[in-house]
C-alpha positions as CSV (number, residue, x, y, z in Angstrom):
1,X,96.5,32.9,145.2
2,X,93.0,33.9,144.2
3,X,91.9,35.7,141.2
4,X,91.7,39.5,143.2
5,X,95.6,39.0,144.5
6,X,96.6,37.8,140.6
7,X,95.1,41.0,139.0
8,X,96.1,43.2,141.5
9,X,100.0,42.5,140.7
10,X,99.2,42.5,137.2
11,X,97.4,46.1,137.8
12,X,100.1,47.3,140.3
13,X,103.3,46.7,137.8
14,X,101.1,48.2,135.0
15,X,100.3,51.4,137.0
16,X,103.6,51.7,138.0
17,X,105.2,51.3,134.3
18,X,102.5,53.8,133.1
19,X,103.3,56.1,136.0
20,X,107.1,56.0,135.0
21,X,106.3,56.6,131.5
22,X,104.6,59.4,132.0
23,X,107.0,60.9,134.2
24,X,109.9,60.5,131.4
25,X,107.8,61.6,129.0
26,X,106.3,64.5,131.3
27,X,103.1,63.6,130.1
28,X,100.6,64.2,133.8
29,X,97.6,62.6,132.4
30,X,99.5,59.4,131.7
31,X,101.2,59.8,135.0
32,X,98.0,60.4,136.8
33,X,96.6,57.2,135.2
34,X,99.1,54.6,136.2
35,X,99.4,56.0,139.7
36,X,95.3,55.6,140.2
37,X,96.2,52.0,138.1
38,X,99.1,51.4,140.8
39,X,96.8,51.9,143.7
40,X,93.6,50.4,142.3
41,X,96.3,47.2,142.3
42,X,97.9,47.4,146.0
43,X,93.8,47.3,146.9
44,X,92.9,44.2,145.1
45,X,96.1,42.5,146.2
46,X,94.9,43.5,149.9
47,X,91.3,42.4,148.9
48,X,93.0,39.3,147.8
49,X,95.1,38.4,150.7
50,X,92.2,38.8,152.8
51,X,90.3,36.1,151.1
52,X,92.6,34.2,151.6
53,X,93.3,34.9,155.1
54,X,89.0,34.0,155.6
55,X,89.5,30.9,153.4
56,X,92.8,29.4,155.3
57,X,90.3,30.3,158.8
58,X,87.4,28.7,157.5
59,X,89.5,25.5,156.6
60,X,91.1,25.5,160.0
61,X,88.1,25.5,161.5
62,X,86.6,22.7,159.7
63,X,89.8,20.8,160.0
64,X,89.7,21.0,164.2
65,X,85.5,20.8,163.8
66,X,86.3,17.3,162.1
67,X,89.0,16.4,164.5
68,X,87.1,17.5,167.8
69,X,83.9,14.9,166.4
70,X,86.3,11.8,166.2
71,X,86.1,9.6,169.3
């Protein structure tokens, strides 16, 4: 898990708890904020997997690179 995926859960469950809040407390600013909060964290966990998805690649392909040079 890189450091994008990590924040972006931390972000996400913050938004959401914020959004909730709000909504008990009918506060729509607070509401508004943890919803933009919630999704700003579903994009860096996207981000995230996606780096990792290029970094597991790029290792594949050095690992059959290396094997495909061996006699």
């Amino acid at each position: 898990m890189n450091k994008n995926k990590a924040k972006g859960i931390v972000d996400e469950a913050a938004g959401r708890t914020k959004r909730q809040a709000g909504e008990w407390t009918g506060n729509a600013s607070t509401q508004v904020k943890g919803g933009v909060q919630e999704i700003k964290g579903k994009v860096e966990k996207a981000v995230g997997g996606l780096q990792d998805a290029a970094e597991d690649a790029r290792h594949k392909h050095a690992n059959e690179n290396a094997s495909a040079r061996r006699p």
